[in-house]
VEXVEXVEX-418251 format. One line per field, with one value per residue (C-alpha): residue in one letter; chain; residue number from 1; x, y, z. Coordinates in Angstrom, 2 decimals, padded with zeros to 5 digits. Example, Ala and Ser with C-alpha at 12.3 -4.5 7.8 and 13.67 -1.06 7.14 Angstrom:
<atoms>
res <- a	s .
chain <- A	A .
n <- 1	2 .
x <- 012.30	013.67 .
y <- -004.50	-001.06 .
z <- 007.80	007.14 .
</atoms>
This chain:
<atoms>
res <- x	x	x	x	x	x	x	x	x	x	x	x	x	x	x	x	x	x	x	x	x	x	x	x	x	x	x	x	x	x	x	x	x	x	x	x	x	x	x	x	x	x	x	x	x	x	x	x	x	x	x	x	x	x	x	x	x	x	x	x	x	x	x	x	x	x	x	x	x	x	x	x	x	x	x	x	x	x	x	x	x	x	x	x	x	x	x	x	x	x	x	x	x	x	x	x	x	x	x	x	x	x	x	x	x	x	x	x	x	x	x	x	x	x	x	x	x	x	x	x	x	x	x	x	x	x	x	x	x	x	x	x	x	x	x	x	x	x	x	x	x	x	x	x	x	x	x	x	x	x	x	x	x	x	x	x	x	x	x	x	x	x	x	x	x	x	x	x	x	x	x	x	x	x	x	x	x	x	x	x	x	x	x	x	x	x	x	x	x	x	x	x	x	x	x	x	x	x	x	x	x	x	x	x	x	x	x	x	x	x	x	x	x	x	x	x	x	x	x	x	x	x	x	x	x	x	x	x	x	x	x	x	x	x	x	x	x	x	x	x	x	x	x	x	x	x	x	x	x	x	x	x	x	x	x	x	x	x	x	x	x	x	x	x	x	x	x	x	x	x	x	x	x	x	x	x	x	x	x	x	x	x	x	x	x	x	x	x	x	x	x	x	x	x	x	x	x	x	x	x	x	x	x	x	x	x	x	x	x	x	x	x	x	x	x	x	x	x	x	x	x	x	x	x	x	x	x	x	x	x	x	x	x	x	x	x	x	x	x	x	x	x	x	x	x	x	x	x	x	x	x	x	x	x	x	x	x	x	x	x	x	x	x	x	x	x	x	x	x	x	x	x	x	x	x	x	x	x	x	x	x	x	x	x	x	x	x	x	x	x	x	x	x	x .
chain <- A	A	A	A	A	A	A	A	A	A	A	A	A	A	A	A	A	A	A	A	A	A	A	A	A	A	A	A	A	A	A	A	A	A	A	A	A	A	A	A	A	A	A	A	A	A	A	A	A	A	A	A	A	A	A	A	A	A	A	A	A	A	A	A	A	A	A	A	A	A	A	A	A	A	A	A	A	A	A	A	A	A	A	A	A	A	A	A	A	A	A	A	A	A	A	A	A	A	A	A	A	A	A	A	A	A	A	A	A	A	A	A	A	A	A	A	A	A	A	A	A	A	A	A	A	A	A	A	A	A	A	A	A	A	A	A	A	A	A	A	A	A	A	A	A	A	A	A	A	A	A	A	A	A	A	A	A	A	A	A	A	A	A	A	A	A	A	A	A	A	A	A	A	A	A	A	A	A	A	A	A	A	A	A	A	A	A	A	A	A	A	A	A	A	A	A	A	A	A	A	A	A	A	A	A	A	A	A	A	A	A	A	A	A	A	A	A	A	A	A	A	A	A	A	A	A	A	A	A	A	A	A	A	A	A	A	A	A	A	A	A	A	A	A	A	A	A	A	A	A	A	A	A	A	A	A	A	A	A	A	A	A	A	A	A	A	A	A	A	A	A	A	A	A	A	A	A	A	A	A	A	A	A	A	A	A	A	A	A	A	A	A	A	A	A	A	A	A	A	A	A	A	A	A	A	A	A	A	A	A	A	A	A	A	A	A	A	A	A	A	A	A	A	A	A	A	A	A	A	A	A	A	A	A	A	A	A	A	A	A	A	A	A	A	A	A	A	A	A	A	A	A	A	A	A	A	A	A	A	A	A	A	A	A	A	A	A	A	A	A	A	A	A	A	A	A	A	A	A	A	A	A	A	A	A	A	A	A	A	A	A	A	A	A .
n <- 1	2	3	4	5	6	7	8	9	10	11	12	13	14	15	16	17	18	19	20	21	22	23	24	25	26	27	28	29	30	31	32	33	34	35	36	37	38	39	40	41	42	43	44	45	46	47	48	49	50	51	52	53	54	55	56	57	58	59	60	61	62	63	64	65	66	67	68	69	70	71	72	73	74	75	76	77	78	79	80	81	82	83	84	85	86	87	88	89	90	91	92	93	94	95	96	97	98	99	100	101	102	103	104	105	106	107	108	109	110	111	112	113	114	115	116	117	118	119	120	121	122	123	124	125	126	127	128	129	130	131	132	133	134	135	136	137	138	139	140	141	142	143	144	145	146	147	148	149	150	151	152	153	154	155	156	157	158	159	160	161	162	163	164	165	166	167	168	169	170	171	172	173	174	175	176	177	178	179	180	181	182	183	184	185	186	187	188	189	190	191	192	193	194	195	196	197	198	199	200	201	202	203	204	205	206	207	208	209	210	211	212	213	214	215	216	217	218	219	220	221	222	223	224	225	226	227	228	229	230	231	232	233	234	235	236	237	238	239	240	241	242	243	244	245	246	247	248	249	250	251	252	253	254	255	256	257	258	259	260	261	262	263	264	265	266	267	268	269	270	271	272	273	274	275	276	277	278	279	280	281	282	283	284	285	286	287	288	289	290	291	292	293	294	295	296	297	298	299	300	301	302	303	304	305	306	307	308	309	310	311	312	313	314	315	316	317	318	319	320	321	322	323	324	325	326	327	328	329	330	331	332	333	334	335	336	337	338	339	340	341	342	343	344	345	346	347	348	349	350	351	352	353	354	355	356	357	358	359	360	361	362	363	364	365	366	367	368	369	370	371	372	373	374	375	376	377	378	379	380	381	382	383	384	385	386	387	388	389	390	391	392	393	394 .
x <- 005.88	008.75	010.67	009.84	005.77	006.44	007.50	005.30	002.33	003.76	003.56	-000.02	-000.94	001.09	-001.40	-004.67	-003.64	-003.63	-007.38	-008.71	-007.35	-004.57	-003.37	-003.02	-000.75	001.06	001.78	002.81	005.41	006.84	007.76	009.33	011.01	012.62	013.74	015.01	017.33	018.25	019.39	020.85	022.99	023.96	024.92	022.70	021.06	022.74	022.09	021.08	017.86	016.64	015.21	017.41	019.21	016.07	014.27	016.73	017.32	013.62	013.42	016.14	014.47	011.11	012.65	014.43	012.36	009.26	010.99	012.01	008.99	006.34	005.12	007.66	004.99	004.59	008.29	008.51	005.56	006.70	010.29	011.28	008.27	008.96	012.41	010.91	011.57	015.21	013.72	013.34	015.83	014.85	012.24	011.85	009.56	007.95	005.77	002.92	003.47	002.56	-000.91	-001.89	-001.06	-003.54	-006.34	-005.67	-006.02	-009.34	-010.93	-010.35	-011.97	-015.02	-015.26	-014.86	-017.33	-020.50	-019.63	-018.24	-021.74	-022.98	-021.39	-021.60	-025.63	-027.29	-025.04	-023.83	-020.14	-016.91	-015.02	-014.43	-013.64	-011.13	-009.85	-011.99	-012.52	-008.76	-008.83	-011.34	-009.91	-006.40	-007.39	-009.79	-006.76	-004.20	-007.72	-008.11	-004.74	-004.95	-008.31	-006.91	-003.40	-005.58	-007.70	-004.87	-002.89	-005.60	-006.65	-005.53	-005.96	-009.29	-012.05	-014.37	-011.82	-010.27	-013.97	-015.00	-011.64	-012.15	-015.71	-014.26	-011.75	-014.25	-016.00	-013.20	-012.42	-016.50	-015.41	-011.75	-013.93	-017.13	-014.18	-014.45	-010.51	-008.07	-005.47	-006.89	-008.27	-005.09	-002.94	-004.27	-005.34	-001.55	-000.48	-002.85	-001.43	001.88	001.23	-000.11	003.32	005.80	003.80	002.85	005.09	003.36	-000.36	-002.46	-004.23	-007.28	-006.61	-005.42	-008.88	-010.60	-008.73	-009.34	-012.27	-014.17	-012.16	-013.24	-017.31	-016.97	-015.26	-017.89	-020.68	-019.51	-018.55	-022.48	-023.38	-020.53	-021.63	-025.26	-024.06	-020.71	-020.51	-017.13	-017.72	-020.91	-018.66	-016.27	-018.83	-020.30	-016.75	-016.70	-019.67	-019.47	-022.06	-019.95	-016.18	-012.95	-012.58	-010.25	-014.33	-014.79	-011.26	-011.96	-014.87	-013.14	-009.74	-011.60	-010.08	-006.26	-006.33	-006.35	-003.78	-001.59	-001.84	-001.17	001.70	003.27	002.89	004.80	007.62	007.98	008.40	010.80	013.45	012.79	013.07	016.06	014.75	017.64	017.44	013.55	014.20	016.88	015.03	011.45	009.23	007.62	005.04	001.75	003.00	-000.16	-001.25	002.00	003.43	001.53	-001.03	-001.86	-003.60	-007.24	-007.87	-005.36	-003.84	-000.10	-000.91	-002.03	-001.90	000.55	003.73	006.05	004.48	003.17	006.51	008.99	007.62	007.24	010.81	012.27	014.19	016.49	013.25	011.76	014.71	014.29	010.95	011.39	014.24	012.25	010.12	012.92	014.36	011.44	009.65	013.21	013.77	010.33	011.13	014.63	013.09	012.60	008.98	009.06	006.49	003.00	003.82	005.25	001.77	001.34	004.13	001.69	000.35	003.12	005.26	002.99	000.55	003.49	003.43	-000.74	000.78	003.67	001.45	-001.71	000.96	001.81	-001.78	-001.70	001.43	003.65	002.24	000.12	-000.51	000.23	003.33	005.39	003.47	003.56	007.70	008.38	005.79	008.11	011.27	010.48	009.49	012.51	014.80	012.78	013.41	017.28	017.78	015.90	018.58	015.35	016.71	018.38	020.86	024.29 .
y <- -026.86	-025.11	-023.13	-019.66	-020.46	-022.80	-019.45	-017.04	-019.32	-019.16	-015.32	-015.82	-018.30	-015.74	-013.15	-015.12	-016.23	-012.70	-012.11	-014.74	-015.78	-013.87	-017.87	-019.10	-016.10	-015.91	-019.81	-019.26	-016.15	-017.99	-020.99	-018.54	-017.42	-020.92	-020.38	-016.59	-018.25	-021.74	-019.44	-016.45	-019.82	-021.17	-017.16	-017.55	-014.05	-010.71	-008.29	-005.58	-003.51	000.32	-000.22	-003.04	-001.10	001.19	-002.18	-003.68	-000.54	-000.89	-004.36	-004.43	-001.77	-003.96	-007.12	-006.10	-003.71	-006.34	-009.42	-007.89	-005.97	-007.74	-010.48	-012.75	-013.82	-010.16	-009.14	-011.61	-010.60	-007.36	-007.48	-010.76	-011.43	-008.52	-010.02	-012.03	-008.73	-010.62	-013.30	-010.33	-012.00	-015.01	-014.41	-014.19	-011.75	-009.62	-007.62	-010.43	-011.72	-007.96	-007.87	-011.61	-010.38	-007.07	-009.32	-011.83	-008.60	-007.55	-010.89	-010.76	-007.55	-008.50	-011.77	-009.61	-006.58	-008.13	-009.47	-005.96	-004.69	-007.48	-006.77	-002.64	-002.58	-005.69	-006.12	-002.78	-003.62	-003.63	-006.39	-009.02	-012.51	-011.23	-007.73	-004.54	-001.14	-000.83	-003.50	-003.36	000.80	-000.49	-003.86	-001.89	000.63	-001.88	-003.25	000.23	000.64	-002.86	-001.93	001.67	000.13	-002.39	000.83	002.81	-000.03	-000.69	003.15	003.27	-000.09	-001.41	001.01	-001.62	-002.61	000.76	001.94	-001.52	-001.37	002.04	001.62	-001.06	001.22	003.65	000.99	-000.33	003.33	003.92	000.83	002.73	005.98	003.99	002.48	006.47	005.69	008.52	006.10	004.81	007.94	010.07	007.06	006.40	009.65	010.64	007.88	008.31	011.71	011.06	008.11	010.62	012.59	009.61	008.76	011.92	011.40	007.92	009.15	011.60	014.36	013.24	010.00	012.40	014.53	011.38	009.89	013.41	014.26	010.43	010.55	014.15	013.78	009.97	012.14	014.69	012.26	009.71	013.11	013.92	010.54	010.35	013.81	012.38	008.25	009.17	011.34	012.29	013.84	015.39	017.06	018.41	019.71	021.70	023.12	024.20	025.46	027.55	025.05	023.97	024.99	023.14	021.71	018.66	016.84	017.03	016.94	013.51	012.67	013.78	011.45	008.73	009.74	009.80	013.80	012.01	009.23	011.49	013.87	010.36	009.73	012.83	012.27	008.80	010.25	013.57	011.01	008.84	012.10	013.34	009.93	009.33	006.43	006.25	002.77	003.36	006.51	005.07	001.31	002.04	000.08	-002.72	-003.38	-003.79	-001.67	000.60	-001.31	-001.22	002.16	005.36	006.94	003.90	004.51	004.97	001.87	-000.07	000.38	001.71	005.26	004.95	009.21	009.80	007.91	010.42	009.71	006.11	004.81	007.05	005.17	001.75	001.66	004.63	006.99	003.83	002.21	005.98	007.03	003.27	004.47	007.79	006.44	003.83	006.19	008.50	005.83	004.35	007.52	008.49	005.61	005.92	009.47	007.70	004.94	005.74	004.75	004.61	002.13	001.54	-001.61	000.40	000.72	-003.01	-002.57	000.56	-001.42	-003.41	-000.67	001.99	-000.31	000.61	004.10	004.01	002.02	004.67	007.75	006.27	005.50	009.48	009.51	006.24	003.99	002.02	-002.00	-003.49	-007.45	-007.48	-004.89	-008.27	-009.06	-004.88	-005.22	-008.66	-006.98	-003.74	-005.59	-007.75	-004.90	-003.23	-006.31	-006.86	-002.40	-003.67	-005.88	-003.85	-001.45	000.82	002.61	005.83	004.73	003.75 .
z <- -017.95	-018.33	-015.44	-016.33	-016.31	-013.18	-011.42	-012.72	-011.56	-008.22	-008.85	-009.61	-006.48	-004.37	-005.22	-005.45	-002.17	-000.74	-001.30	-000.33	002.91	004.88	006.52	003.44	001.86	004.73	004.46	000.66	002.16	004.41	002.02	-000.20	002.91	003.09	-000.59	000.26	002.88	000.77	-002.02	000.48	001.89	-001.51	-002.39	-005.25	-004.51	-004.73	-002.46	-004.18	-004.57	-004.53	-001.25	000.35	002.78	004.23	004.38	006.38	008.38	009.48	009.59	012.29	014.40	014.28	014.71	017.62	019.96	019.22	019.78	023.13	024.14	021.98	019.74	018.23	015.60	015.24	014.53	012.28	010.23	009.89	009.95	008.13	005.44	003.41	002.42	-000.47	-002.26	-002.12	-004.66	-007.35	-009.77	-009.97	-011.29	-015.57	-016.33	-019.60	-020.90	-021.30	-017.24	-016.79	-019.15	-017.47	-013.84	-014.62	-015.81	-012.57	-011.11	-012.64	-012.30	-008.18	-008.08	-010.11	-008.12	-004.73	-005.60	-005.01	-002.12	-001.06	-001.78	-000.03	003.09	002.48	001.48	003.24	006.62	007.08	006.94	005.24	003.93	001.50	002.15	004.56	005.86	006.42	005.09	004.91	002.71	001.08	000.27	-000.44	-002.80	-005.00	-005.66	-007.10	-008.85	-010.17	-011.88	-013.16	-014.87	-016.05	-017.35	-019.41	-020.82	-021.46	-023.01	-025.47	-026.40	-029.87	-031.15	-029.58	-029.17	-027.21	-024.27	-023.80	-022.48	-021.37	-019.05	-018.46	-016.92	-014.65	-013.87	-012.52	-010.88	-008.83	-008.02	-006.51	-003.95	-002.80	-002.23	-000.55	001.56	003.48	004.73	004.59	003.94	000.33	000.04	000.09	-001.20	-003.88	-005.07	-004.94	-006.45	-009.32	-010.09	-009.88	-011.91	-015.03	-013.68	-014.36	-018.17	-019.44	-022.41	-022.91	-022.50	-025.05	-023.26	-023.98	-021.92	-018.92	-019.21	-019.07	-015.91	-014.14	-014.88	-014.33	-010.99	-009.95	-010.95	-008.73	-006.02	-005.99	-005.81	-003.32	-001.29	-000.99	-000.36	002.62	003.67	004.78	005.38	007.47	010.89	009.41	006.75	008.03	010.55	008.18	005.97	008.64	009.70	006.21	005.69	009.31	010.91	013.17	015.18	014.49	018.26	019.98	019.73	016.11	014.84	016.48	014.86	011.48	011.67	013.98	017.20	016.07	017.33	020.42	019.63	017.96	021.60	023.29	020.84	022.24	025.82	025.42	022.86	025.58	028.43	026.67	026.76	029.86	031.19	029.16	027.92	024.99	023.45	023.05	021.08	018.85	018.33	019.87	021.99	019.18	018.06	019.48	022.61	023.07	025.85	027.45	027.65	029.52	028.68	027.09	023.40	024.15	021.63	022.07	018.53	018.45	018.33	015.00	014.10	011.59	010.81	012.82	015.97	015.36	013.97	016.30	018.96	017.90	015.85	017.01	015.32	013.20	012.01	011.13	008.89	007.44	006.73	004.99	003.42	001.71	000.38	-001.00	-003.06	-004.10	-005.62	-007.11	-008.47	-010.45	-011.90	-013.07	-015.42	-018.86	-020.20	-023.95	-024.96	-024.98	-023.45	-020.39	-018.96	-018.33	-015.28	-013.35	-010.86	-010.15	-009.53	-008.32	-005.29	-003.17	-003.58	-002.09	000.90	001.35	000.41	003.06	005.60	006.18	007.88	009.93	010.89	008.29	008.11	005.83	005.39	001.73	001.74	001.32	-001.78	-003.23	-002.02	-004.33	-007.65	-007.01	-006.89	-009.80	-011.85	-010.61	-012.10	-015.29	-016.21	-015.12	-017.35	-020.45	-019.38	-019.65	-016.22	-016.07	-012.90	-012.53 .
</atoms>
């Protein structure tokens, strides 16, 4: 086996790894890890990257405020794992990685979905063979645009797996919307459109109608089944309908109580000034510190509201402008590539999983246990358009 394949199958055991145990992935990150710093020591990286320096502005913030306040296991889960995105070179990738990786993809979320259902119909929970309805909202997006790459890839020459992929597609997309979490929700409904956005030039209208429309009727009809399964949505259908009054109460039953986190979120951040409490507001308080500052977060999560107030206050304002920054670069770099080939559908979900995570993190805080694996598909796919010199950048 040559070393190209012997790379690209750790690619593939990377994300296997991911859904099926969150120990073992995070035992398969931290050996590349080893091989980040090995080749950062033999200067056999360059440190380069569209998102380098807002990832290292927030990893610093993390690292440091948690390590202080917090959980060293915890800084270095968020602050140091997402540095494989470093190994984005060495890695030889093409087209064909790209089409394989989507039907690894597609396979996982085949194997997973019954058990979702499982879980959903027959114990009344959420989950897979790990995670929650986060999870469970986020996977079955990136399983989504795997599905829809394949359909769109295949539109004009094969009439059986464009709909056979595009069914799946649909399917996946019933499990992010039974999932009922803003996050996915949001996410990866923004994602999706600015996905058509970024191909339009690449994709015949009657693909987009099709795309649209399947998503819209799904949306519709999981909406009435959420309306009479989940007290959320019942609420804010009776707001809507006039049944019932916007209050501090049912805005808490509608975003899960984070009306009252994100009210928490400003007691703490209002304290920190007057206090004058100056290092916290430039490199936060860590994470995990919901327990520790006052009023503490009624659930013990880090004020988990939206990602002004949860991240101000865990990374301060360094780690916050890491954030946004991030984000900035990322989407702009996507508008700058030039798509010219069918073939430039194969790279959607490599590039575009991140953009659910950034999108869903508006609405919550800014962590998720696979961002290191969405940061190194992103980075690779980032190096692979690089050297195609298929990149409209300097």
């Amino acid at each position: 086996m040559n070393r190209k394949r012997t790379k690209n199958f750790i690619l593939y055991f990377l994300v296997i790894s991911a859904f099926v145990s969150i120990s073992v992935f995070e035992i398969f990150v931290g050996i590349l890890l080893i091989i980040t710093l090995y080749n950062l020591v033999k200067r056999k990286l360059s440190l380069n990257g569209t998102i380098l320096k807002p990832l290292s502005l927030y990893s610093f913030s993390t690292l440091l405020t948690t390590s202080l306040y917090g959980s060293v296991s915890k800084a270095v889960e968020q602050a140091i794992f997402p540095f494989i995105y470093l190994l984005k070179d060495k890695f030889e990738v093409d087209y064909e990685f790209f089409r394989r990786l989507n039907l690894l993809l597609i396979f996982i979320g085949l194997f997973l979905s019954p058990i979702a259902l499982y879980k959903y119909f027959v114990l009344n929970d959420y989950g897979m063979l790990w995670g929650g309805p986060f999870e469970m909202g986020m996977w079955f997006s990136f399983f989504a645009l795997a599905s829809l790459s394949m359909s769109i890839y295949h539109f004009k020459n094969d009439s059986f797996k464009k709909y056979l992929y595009f069914v799946i597609f649909l399917f996946f997309v019933g499990f992010v919307l039974l999932s009922a979490r803003r996050n996915s929700l949001i996410g990866f409904g923004a994602t999706l459109a600015f996905m058509i956005f970024v191909y339009r030039y690449l994709l015949p209208k009657k693909i987009i109608l099709f795309i649209v429309s399947g998503f819209l009727i799904l949306s519709l009809g999981f909406g009435f089944y959420l309306v009479n399964k989940d007290s959320r949505f019942r609420t804010l259908y009776d707001i809507f309908s006039g049944k019932s009054q916007l209050t501090d109460e049912t805005a808490n039953t509608i975003v899960s109580g984070r009306w009252q986190l994100f009210q928490e979120g400003v007691e703490v951040i209002k304290k920190d000034f007057k206090d004058g409490n100056y290092f916290n507001i430039l490199f936060g308080h860590g994470v995990g510190c919901g327990n520790r500052l006052q009023p503490k977060a009624y659930n013990g999560s880090d004020y988990e509201s939206t990602i002004f107030i949860s991240e101000f206050i865990i990374r301060g304002v360094v780690g916050l402008v890491g954030i946004l920054w991030m984000m900035l670069s990322y989407f702009t770099y996507l508008l700058r590539i030039n798509f010219v080939l069918l073939e430039d559908i194969l790279v959607a979900p490599s590039l575009f999983m991140l953009g659910c995570i950034f999108v869903g993190s508006l609405f919550s805080g800014f962590w998720d246990a696979l961002l290191p694996l969405y940061l190194l598909l992103f980075g690779i796919t980032e190096s692979f358009y690089h050297k195609i010199k298929n990149w409209q950048g300097t």
